[in-house]
C-alpha positions as CSV (number, residue, x, y, z in Angstrom):
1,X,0.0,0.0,0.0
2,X,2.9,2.5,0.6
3,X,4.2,1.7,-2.8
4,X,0.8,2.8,-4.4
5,X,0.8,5.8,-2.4
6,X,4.5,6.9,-3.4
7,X,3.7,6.1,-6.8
8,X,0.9,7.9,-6.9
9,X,2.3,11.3,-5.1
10,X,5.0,11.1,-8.0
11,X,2.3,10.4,-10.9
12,X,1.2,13.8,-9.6
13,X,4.1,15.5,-8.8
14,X,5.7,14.9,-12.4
15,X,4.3,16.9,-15.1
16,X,1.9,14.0,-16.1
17,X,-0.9,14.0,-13.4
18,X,-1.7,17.5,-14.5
19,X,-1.4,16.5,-18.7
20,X,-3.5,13.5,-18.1
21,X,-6.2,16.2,-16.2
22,X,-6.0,18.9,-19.1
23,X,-6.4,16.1,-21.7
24,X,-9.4,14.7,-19.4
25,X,-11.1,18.3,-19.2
26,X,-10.5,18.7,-23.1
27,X,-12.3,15.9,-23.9
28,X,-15.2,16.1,-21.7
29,X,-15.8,19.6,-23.8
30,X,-15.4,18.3,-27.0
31,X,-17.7,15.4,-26.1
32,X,-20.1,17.5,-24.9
33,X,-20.3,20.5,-28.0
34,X,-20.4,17.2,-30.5
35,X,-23.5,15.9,-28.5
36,X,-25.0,19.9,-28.5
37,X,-24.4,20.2,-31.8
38,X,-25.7,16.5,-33.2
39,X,-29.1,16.8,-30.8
40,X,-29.3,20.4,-33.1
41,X,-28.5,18.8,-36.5
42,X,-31.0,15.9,-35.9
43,X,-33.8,18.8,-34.2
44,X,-33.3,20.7,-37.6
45,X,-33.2,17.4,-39.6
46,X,-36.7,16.3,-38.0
47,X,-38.3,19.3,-38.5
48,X,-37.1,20.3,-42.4
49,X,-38.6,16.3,-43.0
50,X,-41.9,17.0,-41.2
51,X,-41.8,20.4,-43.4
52,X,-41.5,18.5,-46.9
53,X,-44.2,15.8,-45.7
54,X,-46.4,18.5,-44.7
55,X,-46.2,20.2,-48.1
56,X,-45.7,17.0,-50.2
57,X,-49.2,16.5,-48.6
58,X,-48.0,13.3,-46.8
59,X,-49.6,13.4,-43.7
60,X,-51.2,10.6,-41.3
61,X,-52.6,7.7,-43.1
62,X,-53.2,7.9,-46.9
């Protein structure tokens, strides 16, 4: 158990624990603008569609 905590007071002491935490945080925001911005496209998508089938004269039933 002392070996784990000496390695892991020099995992952060070293330049890497705070890399890995940047890299961490930078991927969290990407992840979360591509889910924002797919949940827009596919919003936009769904309502352009329901657009044409409105005009096309689609509708319910047939």
């Amino acid at each position: 158990m002392k070996s784990l905590a000496l390695k892991l007071r020099r995992f952060l002491v070293s330049e890497d624990g705070p890399t890995a935490v940047e890299y961490a945080v930078m991927l969290a925001l990407i992840i979360i603008v591509c889910l924002a911005a797919i949940t827009t496209i596919g919003t936009n998508a769904s309502t352009t569609f329901t657009n044409v089938g409105n005009s096309l004269g689609g509708g319910e039933g047939g």
